[in-house]
PDB file of N, CA, C and O in Angstrom:
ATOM      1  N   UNK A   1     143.356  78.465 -11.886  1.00  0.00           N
ATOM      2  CA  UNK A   1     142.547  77.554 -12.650  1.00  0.00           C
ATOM      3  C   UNK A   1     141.496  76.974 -11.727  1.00  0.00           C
ATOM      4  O   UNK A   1     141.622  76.876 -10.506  1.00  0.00           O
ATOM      5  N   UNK A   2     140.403  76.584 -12.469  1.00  0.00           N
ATOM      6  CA  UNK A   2     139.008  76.263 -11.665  1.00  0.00           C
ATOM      7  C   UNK A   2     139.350  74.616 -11.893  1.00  0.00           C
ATOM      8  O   UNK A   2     140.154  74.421 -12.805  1.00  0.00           O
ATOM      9  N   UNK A   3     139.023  73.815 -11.433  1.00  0.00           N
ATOM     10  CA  UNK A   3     139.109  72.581 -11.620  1.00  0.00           C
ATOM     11  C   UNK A   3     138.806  71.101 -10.842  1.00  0.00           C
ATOM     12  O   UNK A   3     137.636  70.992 -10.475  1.00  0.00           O
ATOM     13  N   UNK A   4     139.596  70.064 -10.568  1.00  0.00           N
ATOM     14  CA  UNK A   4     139.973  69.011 -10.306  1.00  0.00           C
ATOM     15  C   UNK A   4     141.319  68.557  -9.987  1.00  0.00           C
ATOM     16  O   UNK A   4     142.116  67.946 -10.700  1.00  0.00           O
ATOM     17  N   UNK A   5     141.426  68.953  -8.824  1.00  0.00           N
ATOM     18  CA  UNK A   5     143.245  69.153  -8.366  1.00  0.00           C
ATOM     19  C   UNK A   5     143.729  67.362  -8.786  1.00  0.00           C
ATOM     20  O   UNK A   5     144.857  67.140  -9.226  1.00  0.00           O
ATOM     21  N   UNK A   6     142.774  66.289  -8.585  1.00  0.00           N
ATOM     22  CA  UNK A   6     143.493  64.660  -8.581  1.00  0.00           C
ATOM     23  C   UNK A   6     144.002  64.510 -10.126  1.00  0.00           C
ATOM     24  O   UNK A   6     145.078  64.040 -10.494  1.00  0.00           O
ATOM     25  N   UNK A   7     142.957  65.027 -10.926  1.00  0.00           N
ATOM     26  CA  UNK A   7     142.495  64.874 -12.603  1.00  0.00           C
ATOM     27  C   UNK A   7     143.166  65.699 -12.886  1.00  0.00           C
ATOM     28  O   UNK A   7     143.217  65.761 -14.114  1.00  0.00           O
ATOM     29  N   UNK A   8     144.196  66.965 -12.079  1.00  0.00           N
ATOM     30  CA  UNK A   8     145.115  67.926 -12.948  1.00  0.00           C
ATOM     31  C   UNK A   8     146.154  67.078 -12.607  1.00  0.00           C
ATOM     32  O   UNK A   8     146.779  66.788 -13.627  1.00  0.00           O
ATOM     33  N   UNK A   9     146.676  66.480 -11.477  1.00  0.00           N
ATOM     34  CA  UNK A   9     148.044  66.569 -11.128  1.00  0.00           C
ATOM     35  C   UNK A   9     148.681  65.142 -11.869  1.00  0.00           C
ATOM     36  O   UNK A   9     149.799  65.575 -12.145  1.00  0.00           O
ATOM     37  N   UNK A  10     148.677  63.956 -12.281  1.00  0.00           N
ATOM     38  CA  UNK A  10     149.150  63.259 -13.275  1.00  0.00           C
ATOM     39  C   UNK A  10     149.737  63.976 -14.781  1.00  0.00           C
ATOM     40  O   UNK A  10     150.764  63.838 -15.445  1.00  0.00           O
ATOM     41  N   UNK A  11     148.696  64.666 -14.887  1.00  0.00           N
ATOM     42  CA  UNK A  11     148.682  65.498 -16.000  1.00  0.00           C
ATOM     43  C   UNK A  11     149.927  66.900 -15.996  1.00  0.00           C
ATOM     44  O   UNK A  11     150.744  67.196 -16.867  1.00  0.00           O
ATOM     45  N   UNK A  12     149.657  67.537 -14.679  1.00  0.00           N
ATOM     46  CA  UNK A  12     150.793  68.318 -14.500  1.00  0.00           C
ATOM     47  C   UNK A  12     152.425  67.757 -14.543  1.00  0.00           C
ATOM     48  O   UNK A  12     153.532  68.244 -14.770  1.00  0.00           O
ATOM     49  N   UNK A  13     151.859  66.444 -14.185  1.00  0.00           N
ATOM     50  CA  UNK A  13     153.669  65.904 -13.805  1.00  0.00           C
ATOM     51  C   UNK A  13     154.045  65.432 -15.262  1.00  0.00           C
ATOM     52  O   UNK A  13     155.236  65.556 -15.546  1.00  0.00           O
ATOM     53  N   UNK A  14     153.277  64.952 -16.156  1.00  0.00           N
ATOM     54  CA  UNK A  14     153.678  64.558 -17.713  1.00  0.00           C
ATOM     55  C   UNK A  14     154.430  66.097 -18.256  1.00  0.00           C
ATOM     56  O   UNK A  14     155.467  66.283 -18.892  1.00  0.00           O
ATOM     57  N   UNK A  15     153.669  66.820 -17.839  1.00  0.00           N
ATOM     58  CA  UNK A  15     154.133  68.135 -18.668  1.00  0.00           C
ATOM     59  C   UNK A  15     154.288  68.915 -17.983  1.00  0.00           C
ATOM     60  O   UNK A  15     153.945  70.022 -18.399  1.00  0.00           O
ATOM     61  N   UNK A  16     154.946  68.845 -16.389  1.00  0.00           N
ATOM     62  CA  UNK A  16     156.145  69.282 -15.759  1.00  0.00           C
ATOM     63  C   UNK A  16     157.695  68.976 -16.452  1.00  0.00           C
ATOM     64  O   UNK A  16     158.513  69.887 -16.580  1.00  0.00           O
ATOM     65  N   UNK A  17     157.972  67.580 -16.872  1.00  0.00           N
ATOM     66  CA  UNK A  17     158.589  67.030 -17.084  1.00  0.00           C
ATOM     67  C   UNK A  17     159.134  67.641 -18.812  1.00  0.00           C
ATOM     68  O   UNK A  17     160.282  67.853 -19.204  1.00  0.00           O
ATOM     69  N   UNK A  18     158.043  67.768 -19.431  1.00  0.00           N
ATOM     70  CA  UNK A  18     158.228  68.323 -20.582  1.00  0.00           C
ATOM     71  C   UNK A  18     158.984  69.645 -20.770  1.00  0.00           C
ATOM     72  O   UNK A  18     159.807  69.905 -21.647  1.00  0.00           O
ATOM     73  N   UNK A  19     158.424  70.644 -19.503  1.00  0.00           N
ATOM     74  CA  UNK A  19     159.258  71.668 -19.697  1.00  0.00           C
ATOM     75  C   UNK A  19     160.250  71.874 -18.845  1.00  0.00           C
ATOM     76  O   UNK A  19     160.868  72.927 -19.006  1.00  0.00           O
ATOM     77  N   UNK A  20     160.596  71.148 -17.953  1.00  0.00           N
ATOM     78  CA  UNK A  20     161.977  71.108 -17.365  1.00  0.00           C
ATOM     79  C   UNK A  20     163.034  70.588 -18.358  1.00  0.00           C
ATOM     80  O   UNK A  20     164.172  71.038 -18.224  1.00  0.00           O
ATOM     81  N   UNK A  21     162.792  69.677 -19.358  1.00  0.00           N
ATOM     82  CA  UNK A  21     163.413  69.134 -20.572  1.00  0.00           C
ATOM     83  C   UNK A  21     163.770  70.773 -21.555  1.00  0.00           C
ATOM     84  O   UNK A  21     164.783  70.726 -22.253  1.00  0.00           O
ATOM     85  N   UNK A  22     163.194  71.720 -21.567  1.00  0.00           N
ATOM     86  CA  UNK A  22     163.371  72.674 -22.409  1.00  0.00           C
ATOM     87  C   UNK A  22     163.795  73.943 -21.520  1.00  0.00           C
ATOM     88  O   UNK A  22     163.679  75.069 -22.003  1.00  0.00           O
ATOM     89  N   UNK A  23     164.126  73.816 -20.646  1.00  0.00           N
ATOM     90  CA  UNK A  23     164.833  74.680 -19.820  1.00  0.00           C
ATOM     91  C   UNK A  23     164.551  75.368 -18.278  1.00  0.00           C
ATOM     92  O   UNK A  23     165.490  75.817 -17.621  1.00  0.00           O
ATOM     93  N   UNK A  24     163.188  75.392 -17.803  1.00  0.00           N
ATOM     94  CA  UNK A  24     162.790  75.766 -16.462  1.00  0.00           C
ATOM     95  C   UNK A  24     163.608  74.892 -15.173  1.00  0.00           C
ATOM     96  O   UNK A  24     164.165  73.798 -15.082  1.00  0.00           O
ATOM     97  N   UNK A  25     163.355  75.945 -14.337  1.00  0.00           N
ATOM     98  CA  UNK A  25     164.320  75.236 -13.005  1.00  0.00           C
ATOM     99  C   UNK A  25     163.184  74.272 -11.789  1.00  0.00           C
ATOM    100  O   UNK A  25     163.516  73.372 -11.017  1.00  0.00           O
ATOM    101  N   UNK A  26     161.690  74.936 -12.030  1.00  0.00           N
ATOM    102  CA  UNK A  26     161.137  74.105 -10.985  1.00  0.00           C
ATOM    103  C   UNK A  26     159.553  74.013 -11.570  1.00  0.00           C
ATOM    104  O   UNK A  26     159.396  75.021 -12.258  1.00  0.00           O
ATOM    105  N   UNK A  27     158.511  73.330 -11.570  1.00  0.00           N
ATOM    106  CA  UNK A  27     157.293  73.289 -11.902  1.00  0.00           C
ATOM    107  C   UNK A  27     156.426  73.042 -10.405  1.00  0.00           C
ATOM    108  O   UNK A  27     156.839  72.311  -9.505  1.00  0.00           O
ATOM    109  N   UNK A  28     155.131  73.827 -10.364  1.00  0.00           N
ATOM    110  CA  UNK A  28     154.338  73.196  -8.673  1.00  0.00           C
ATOM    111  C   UNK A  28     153.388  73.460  -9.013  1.00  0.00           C
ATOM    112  O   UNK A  28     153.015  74.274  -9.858  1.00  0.00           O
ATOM    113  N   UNK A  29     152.767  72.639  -8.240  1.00  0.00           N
ATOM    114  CA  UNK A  29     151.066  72.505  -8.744  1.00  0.00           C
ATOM    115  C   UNK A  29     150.643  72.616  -7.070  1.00  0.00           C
ATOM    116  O   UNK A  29     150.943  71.784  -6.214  1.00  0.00           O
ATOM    117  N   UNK A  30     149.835  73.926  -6.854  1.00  0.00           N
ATOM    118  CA  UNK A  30     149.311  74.147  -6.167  1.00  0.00           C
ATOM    119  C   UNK A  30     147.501  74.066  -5.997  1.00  0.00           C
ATOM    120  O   UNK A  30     146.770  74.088  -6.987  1.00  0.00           O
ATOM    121  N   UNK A  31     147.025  73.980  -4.706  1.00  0.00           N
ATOM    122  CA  UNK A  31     145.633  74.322  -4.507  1.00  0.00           C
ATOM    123  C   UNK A  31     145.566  75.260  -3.342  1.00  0.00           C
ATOM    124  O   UNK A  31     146.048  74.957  -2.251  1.00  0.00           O
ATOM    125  N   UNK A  32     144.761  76.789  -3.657  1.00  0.00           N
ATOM    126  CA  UNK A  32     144.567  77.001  -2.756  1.00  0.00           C
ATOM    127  C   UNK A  32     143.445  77.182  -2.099  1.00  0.00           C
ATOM    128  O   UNK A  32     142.359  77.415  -2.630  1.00  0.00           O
ATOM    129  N   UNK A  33     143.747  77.042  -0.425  1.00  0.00           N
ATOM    130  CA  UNK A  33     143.163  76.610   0.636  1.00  0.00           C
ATOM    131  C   UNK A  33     141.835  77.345   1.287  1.00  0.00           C
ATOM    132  O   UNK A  33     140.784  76.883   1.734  1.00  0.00           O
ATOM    133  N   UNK A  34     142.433  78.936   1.120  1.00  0.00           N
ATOM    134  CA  UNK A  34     141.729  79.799   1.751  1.00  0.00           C
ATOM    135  C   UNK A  34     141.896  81.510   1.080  1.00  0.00           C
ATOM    136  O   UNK A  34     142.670  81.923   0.217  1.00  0.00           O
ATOM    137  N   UNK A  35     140.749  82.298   1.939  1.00  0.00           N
ATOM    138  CA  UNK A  35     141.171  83.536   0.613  1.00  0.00           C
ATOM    139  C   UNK A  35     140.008  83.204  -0.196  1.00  0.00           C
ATOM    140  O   UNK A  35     139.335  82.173  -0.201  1.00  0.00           O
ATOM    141  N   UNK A  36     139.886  84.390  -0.954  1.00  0.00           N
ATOM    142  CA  UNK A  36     139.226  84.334  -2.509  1.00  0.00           C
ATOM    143  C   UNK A  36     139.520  83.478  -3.644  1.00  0.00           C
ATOM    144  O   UNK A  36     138.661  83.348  -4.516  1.00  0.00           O
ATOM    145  N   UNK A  37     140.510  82.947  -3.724  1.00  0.00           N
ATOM    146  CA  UNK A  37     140.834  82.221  -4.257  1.00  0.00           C
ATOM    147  C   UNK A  37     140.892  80.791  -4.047  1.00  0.00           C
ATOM    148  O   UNK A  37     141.298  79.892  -4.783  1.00  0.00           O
ATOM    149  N   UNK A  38     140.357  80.774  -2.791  1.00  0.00           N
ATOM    150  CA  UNK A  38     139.790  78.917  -2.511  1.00  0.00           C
ATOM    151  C   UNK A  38     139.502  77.919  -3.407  1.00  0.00           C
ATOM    152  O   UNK A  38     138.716  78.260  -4.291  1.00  0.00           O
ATOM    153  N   UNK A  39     139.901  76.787  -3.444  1.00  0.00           N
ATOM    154  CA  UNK A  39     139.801  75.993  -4.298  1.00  0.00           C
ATOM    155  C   UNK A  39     140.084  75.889  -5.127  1.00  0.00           C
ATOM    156  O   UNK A  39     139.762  74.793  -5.587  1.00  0.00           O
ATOM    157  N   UNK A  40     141.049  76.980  -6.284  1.00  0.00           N
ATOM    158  CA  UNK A  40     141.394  77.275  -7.392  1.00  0.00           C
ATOM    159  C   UNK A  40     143.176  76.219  -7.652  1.00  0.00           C
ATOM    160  O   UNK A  40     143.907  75.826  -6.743  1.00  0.00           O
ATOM    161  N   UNK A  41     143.297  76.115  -8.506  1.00  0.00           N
ATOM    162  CA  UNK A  41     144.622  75.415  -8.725  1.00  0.00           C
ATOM    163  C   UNK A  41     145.331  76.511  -8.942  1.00  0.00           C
ATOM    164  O   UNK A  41     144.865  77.639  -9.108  1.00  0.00           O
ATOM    165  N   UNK A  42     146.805  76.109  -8.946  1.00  0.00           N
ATOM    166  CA  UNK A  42     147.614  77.294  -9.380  1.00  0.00           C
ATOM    167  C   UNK A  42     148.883  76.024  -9.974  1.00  0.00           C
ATOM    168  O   UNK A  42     149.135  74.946  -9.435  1.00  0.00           O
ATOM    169  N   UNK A  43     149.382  76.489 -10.973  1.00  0.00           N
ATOM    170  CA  UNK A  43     150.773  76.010 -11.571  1.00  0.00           C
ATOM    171  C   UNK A  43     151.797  77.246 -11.666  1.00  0.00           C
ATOM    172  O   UNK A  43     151.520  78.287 -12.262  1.00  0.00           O
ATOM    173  N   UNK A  44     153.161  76.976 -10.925  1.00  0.00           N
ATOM    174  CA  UNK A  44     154.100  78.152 -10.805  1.00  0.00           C
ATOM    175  C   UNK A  44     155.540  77.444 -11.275  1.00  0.00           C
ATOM    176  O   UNK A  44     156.348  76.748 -10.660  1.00  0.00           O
ATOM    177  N   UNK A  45     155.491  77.914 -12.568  1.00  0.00           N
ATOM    178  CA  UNK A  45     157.110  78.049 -13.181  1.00  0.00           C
ATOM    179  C   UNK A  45     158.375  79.032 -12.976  1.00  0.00           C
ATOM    180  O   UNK A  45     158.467  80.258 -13.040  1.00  0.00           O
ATOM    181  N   UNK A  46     159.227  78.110 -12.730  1.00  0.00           N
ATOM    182  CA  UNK A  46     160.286  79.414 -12.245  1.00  0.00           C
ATOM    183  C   UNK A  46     161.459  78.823 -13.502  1.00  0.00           C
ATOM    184  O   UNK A  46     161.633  77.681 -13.928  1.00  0.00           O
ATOM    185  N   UNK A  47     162.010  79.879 -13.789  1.00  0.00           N
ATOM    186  CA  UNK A  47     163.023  80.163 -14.805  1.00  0.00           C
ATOM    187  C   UNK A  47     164.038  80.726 -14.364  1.00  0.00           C
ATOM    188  O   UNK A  47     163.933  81.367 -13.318  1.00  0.00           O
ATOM    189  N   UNK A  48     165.409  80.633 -15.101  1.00  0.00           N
ATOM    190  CA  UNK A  48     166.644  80.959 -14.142  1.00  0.00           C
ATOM    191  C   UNK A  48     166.372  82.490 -14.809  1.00  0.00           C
ATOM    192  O   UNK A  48     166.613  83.332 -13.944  1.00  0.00           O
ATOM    193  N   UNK A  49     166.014  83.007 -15.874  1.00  0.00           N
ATOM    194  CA  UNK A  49     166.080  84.344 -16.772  1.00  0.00           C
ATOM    195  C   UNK A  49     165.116  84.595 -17.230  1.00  0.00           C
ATOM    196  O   UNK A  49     164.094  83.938 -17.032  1.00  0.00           O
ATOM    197  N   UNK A  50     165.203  85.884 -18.159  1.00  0.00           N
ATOM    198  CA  UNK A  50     164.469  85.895 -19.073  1.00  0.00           C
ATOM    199  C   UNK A  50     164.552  85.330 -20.678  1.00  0.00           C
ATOM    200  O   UNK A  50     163.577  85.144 -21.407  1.00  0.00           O
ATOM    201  N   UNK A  51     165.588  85.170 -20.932  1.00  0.00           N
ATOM    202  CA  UNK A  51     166.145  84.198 -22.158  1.00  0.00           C
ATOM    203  C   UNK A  51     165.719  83.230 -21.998  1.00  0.00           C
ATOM    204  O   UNK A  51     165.000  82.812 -22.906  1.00  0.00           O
ATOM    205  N   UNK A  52     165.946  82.240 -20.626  1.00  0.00           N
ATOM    206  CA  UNK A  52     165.355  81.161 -20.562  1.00  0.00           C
ATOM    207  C   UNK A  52     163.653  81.042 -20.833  1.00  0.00           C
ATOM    208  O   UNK A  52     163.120  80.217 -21.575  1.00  0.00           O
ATOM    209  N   UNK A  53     163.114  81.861 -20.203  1.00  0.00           N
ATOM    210  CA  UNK A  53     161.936  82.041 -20.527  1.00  0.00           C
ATOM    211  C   UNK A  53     161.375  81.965 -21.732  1.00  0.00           C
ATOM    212  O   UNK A  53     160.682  80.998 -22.050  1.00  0.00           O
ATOM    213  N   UNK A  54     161.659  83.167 -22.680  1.00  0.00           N
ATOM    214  CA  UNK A  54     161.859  83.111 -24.003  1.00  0.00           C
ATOM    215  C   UNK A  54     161.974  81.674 -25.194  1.00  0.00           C
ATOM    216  O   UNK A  54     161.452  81.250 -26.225  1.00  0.00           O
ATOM    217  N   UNK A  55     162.627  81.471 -24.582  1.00  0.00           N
ATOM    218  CA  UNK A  55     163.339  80.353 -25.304  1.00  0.00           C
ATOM    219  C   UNK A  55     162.420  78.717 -25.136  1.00  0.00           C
ATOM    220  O   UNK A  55     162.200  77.904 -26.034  1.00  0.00           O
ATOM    221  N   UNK A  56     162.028  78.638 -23.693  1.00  0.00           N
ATOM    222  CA  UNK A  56     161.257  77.717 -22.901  1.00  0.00           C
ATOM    223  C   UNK A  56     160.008  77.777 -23.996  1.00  0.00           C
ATOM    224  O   UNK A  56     159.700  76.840 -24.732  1.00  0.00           O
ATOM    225  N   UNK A  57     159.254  79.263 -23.944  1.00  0.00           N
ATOM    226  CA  UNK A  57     158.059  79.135 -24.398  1.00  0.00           C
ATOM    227  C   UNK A  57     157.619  79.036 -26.073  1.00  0.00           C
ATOM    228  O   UNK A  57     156.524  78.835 -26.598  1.00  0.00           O
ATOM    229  N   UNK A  58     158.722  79.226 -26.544  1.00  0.00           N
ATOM    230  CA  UNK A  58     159.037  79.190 -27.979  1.00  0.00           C
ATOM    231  C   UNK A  58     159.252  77.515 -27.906  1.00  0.00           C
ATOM    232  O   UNK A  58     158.061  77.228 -27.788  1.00  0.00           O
ATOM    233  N   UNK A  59     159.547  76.962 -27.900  1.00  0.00           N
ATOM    234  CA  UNK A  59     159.944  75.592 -27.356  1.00  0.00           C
ATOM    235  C   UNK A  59     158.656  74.685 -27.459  1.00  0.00           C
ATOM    236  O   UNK A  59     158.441  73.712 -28.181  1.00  0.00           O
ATOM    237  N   UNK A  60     157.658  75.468 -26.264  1.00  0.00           N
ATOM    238  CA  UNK A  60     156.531  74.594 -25.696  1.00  0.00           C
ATOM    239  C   UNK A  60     155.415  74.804 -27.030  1.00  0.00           C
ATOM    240  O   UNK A  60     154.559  74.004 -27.409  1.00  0.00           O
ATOM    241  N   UNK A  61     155.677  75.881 -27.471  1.00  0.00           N
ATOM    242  CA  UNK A  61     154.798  76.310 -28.290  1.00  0.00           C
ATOM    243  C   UNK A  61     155.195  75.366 -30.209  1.00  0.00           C
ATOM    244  O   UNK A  61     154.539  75.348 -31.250  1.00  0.00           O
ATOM    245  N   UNK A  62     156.477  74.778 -29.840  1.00  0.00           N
ATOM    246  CA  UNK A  62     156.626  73.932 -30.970  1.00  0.00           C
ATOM    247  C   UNK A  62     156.523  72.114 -30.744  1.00  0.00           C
ATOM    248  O   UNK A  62     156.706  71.209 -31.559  1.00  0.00           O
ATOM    249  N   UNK A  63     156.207  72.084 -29.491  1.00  0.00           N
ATOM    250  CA  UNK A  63     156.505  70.847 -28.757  1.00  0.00           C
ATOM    251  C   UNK A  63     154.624  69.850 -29.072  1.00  0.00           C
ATOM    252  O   UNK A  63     153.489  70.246 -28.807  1.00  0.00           O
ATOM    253  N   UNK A  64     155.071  68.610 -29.671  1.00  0.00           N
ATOM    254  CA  UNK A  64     153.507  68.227 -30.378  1.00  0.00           C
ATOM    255  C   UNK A  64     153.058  67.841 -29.196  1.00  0.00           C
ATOM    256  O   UNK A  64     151.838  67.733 -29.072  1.00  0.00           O
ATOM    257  N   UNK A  65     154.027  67.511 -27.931  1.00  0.00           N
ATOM    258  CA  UNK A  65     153.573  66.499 -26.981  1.00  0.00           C
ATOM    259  C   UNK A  65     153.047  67.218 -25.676  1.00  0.00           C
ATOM    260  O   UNK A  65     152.246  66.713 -24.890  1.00  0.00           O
ATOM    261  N   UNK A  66     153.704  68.668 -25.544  1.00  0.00           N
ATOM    262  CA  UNK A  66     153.445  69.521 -24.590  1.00  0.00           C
ATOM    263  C   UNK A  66     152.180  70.275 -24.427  1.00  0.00           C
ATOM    264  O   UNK A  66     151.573  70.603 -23.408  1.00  0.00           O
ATOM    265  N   UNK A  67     151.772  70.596 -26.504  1.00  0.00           N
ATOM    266  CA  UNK A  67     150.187  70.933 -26.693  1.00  0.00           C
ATOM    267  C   UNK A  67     149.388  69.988 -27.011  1.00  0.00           C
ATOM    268  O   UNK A  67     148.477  70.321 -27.770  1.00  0.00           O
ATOM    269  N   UNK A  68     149.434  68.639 -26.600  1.00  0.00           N
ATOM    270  CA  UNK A  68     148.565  67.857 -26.318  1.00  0.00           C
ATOM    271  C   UNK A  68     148.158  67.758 -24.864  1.00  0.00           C
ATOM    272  O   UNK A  68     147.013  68.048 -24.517  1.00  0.00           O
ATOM    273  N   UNK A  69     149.048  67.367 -24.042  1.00  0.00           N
ATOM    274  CA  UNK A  69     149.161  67.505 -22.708  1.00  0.00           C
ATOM    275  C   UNK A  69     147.881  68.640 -22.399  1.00  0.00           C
ATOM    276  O   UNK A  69     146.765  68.681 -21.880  1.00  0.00           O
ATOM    277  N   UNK A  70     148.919  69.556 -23.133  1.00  0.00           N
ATOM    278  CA  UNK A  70     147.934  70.970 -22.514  1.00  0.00           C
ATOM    279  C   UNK A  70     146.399  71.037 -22.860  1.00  0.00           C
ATOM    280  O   UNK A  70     145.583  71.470 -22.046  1.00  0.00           O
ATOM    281  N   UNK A  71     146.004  70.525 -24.277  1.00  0.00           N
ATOM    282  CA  UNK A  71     144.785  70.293 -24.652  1.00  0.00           C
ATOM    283  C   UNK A  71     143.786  69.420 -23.480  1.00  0.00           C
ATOM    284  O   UNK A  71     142.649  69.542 -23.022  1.00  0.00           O
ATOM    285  N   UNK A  72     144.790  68.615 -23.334  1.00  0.00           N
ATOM    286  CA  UNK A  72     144.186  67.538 -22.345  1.00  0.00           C
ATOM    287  C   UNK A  72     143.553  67.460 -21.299  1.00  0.00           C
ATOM    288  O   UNK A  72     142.677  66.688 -20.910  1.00  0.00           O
ATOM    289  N   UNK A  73     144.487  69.057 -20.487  1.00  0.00           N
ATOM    290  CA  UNK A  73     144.991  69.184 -19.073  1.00  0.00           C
ATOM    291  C   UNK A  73     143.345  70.589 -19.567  1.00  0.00           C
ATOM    292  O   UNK A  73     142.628  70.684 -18.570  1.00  0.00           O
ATOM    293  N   UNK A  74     143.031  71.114 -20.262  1.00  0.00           N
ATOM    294  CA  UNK A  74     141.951  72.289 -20.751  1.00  0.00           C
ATOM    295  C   UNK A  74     140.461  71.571 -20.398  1.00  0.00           C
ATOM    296  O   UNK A  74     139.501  72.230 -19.998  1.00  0.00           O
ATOM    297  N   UNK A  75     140.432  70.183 -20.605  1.00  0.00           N
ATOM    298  CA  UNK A  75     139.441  69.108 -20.448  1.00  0.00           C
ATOM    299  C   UNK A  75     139.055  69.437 -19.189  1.00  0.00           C
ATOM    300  O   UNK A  75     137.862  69.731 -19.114  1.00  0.00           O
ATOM    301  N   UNK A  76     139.912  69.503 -17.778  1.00  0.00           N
ATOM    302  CA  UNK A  76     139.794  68.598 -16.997  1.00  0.00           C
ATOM    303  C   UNK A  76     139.789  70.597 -16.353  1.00  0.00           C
ATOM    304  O   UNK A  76     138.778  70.854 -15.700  1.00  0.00           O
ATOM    305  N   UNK A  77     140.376  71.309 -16.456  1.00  0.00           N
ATOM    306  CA  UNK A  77     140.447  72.460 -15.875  1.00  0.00           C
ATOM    307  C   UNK A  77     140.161  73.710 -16.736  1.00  0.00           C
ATOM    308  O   UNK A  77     140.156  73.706 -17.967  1.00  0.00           O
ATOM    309  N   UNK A  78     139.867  75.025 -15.767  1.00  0.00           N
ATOM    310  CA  UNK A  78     139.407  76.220 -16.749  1.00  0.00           C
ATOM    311  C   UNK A  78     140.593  76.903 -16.290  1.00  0.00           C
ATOM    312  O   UNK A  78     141.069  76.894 -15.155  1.00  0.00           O
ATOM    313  N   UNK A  79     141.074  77.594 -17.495  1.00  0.00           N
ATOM    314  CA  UNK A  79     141.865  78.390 -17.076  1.00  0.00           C
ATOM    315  C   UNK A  79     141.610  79.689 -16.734  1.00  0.00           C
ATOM    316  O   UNK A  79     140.835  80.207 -17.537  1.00  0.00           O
ATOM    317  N   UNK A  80     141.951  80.394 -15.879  1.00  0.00           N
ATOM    318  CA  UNK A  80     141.187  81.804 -15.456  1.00  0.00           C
ATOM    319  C   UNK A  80     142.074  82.725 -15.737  1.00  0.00           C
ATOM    320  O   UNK A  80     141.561  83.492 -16.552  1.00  0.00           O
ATOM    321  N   UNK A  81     143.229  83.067 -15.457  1.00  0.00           N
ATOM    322  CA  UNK A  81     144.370  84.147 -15.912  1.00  0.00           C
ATOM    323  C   UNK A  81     145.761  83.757 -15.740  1.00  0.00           C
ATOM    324  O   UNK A  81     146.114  82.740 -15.142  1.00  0.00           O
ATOM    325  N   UNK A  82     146.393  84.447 -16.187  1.00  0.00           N
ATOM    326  CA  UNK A  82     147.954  84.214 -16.308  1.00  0.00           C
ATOM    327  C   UNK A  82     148.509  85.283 -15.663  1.00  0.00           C
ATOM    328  O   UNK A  82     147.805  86.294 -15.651  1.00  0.00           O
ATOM    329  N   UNK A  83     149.962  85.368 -14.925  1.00  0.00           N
ATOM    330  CA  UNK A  83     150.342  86.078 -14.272  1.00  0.00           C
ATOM    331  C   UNK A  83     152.035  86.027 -14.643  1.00  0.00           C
ATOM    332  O   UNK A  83     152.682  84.997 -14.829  1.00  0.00           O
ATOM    333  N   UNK A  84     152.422  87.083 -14.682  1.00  0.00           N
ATOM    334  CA  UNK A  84     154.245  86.636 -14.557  1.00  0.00           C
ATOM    335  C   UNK A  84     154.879  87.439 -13.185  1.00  0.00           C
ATOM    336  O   UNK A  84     154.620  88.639 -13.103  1.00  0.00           O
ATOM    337  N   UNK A  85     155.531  86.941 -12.331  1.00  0.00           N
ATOM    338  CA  UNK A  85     156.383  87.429 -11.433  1.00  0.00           C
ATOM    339  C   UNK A  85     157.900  87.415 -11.758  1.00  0.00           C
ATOM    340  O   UNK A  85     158.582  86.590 -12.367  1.00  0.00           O
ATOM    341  N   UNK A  86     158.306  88.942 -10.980  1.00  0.00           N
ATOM    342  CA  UNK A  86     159.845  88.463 -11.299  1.00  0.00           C
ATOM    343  C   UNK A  86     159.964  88.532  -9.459  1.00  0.00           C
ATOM    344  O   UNK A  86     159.429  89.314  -8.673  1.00  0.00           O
ATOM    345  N   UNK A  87     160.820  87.459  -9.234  1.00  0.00           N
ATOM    346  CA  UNK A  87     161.179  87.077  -7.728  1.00  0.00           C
ATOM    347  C   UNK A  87     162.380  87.416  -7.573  1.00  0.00           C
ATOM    348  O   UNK A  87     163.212  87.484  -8.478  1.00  0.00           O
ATOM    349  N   UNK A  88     162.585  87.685  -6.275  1.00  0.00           N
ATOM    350  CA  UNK A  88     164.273  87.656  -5.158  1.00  0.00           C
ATOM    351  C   UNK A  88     163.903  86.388  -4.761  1.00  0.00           C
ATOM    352  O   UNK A  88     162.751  86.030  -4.514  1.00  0.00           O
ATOM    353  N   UNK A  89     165.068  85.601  -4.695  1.00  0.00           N
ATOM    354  CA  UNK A  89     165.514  84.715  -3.325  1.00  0.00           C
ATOM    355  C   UNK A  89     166.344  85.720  -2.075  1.00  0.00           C
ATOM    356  O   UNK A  89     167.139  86.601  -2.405  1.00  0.00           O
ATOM    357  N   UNK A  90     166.091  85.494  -1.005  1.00  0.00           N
ATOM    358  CA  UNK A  90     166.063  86.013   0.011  1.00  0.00           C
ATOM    359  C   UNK A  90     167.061  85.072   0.533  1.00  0.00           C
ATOM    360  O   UNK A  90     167.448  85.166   1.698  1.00  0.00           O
TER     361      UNK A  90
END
């Protein structure tokens, strides 16, 4: 995301909070530093599954308070792409 890392992150933590309530294990609001991607925000959700996942986004997608947030959080930042990883812990 292109943005305002001060003007995202209040905003991230309202609706961090929202979806840790519906099932995710961690929410982070990143900026990065250096690279092509300088200056860009990043938000990284981790989920214990894929059910959880599922279930999370079905959730957010019925949640009045989570797509306000998000409307909100669209104001202040552009969103550029979406990505899904599946991770090891090591």
């Amino acid at each position: 995301m292109e943005g305002n890392f001060a003007q995202a992150t209040p905003i991230s933590k309202e609706a961090g909070a929202i979806v840790k309530q519906h099932g995710e294990t961690a929410v982070r609001l990143s900026i990065c530093y250096s690279g092509p991607h300088a200056g860009q925000l990043f938000i990284g959700i981790v989920f214990a599954d894929w059910e959880t996942f599922g279930r999370t986004q079905q959730a957010l997608a019925a949640d009045a308070n989570f797509q306000r947030l998000y409307a909100q959080a669209l104001r202040h930042v552009e969103l550029q792409e979406r990505s899904l990883f599946v991770t090891e812990d090591l």
